[in-house]
C-alpha positions in Angstrom: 0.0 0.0 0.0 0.8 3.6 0.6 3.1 3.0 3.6 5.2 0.4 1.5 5.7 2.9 -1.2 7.2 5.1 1.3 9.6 3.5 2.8 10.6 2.1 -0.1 11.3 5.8 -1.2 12.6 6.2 1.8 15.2 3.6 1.6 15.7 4.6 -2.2 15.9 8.2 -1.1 18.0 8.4 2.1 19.6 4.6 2.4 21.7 3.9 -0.3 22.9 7.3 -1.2 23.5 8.2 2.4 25.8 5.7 2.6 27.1 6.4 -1.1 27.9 10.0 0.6 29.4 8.2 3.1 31.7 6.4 0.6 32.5 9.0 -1.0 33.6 11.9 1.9 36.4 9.0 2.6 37.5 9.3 -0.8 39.1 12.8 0.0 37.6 15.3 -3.1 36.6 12.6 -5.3 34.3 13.7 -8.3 31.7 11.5 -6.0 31.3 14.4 -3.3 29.6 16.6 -6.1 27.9 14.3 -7.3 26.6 13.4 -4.2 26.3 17.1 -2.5 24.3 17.8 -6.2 21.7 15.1 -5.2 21.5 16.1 -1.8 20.3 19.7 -3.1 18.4 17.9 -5.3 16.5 16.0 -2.9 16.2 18.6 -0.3 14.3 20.6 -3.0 12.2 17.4 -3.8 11.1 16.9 -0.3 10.1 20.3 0.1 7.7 20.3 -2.8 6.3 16.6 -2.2 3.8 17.7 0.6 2.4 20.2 -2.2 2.6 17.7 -5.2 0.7 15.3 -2.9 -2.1 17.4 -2.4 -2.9 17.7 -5.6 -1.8 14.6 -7.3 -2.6 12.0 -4.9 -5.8 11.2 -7.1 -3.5 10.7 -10.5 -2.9 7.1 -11.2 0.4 5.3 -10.2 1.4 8.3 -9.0 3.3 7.1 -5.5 4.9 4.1 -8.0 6.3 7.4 -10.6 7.7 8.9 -7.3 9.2 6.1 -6.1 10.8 6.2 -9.8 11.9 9.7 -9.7 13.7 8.8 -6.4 15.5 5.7 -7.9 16.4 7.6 -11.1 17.6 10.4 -9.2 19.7 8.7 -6.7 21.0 6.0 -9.3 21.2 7.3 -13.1 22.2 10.5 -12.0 18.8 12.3 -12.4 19.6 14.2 -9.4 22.2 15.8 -11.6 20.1 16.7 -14.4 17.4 18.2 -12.7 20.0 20.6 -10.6 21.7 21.6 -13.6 18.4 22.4 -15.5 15.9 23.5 -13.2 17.6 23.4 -9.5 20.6 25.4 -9.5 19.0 28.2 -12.0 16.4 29.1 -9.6 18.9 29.1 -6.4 20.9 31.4 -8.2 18.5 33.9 -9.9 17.1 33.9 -6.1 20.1 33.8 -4.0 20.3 37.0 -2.6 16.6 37.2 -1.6 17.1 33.7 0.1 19.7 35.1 2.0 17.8 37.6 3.2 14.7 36.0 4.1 17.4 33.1 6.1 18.6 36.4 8.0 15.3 37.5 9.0 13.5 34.4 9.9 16.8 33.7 11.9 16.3 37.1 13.9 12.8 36.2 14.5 13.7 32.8 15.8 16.0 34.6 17.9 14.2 37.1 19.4 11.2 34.8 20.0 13.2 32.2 21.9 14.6 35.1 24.2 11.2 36.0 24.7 9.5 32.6 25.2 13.0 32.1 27.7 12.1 35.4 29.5 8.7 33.8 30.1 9.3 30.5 31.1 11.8 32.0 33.8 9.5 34.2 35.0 6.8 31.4 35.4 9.2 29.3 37.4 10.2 32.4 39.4 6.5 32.7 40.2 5.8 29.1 41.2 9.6 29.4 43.5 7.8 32.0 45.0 4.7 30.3 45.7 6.0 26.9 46.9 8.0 29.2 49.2 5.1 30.9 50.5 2.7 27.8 50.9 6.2 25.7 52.5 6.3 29.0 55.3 2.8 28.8 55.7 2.3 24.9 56.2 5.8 25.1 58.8 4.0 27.9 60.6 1.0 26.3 60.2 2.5 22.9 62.1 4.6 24.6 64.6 2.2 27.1 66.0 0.7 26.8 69.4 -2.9 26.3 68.4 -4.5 29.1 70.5 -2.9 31.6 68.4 -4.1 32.7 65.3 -2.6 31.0 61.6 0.2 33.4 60.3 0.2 33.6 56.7 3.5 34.8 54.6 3.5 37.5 51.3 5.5 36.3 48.8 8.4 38.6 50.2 8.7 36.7 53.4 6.2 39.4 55.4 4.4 37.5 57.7 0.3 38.6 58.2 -2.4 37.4 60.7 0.1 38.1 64.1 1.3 41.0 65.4 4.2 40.6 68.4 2.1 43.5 70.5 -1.5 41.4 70.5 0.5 38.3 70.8 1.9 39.6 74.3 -1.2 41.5 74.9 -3.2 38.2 74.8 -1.0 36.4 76.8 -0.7 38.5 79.9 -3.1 37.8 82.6 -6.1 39.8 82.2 -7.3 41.9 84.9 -10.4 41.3 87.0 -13.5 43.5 86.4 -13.8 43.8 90.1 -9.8 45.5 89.8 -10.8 47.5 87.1 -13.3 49.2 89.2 -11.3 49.8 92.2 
C-alpha cells in the first residue's frame, strides 16, 4: 500500500545514497562528493515540494509508484544531476540574494522569539519558586504554632500577616479582673 511505497522511497531516497555519501567523503575530493552534494540539493528541493505535489496529485494514477521512480532515477542514473543543472541550480541562483535575506530574517525572528518565550518560562518558574515558598512558610507555621494563636500567613516577600508581636503579648498576659478595674 501507501506506507510500503514510502519507505521504499525512503530507503531509495536516504539509504543507499546516504551511505554512497558516506563512501564517498572518505574518498578525499573525489568527483563523487559533487555528485553526491548535487543530489543532496536535489532531494532537499524534492522533499520540500512533495507535501504540495501530494495534495494535488494523490488522485492521479500510479502516481506514488512514478515517485518512487523519480527517487531511484535520481539517486542511481544520475537524475539528481540533471534536474539541478536544469531547473535546480538556475532558480537558487536567480534567487540567492533574496534567500539570504529571508534566512537572515527568519533567523532574527527565531532569535528574538526564543529570548522572549525564555524570558517567560523563567519568570513562570520564578512565580511558582515564589509560591512553593510561601505555601512551605505557611504549612511550617501552620504545624509549629501553638494552636490558641491565630494562623500566620506569609507574602510572597517573606512578610508574615495574621500576628502581630504587641497582640500576641497582649493576649498572653493575665487579664485583669473587672472587680480591679473598678477599684
Amino acid at each position: 500500500g501507501h506506507y510500503g511505497r514510502e519507505i521504499i522511497t525512503c530507503i531509495l531516497g536516504f539509504v543507499y545514497p546516504g551511505y554512497a555519501s558516506f563512501i564517498a567523503l572518505k574518498a578525499e575530493n573525489g568527483p563523487d562528493q559533487s555528485s553526491w552534494l548535487t543530489y543532496w540539493i536535489t532531494f532537499a528541493m524534492f522533499n520540500v515540494c512533495e507535501p504540495w505535489a501530494d495534495l494535488f496529485m494523490f488522485w492521479f494514477p500510479f502516481y506514488y509508484e512514478i515517485k518512487v521512480l523519480l527517487v531511484f532515477w535520481m539517486a542511481h542514473f544520475r537524475g539528481a544531476s540533471l534536474i539541478y543543472h536544469n531547473y535546480v541550480h538556475p532558480y537558487l541562483h536567480a534567487n540567492e540574494h533574496r534567500i539570504d535575506q529571508a534566512l537572515v530574517q527568519a533567523q532574527q525572528e527565531a532569535s528574538t522569539k526564543i529570548r522572549f518565550y525564555a524570558t517567560q518560562g523563567v519568570q513562570q518558574v520564578q512565580r511558582a519558586a515564589a509560591t512553593l515558598m510561601t505555601k512551605s512558610h505557611e504549612l511550617l507555621a501552620e504545624q509549629t504554632r501553638p494552636r490558641d494563636q491565630p494562623p500566620i500567613s506569609y507574602d510572597v516577600h517573606g512578610a508574615s500577616h495574621g500576628v502581630d508581636a504587641d497582640d500576641v503579648r497582649r493576649r498572653a498576659a493575665p487579664r485583669e479582673s473587672s472587680s480591679e478595674v473598678l477599684d
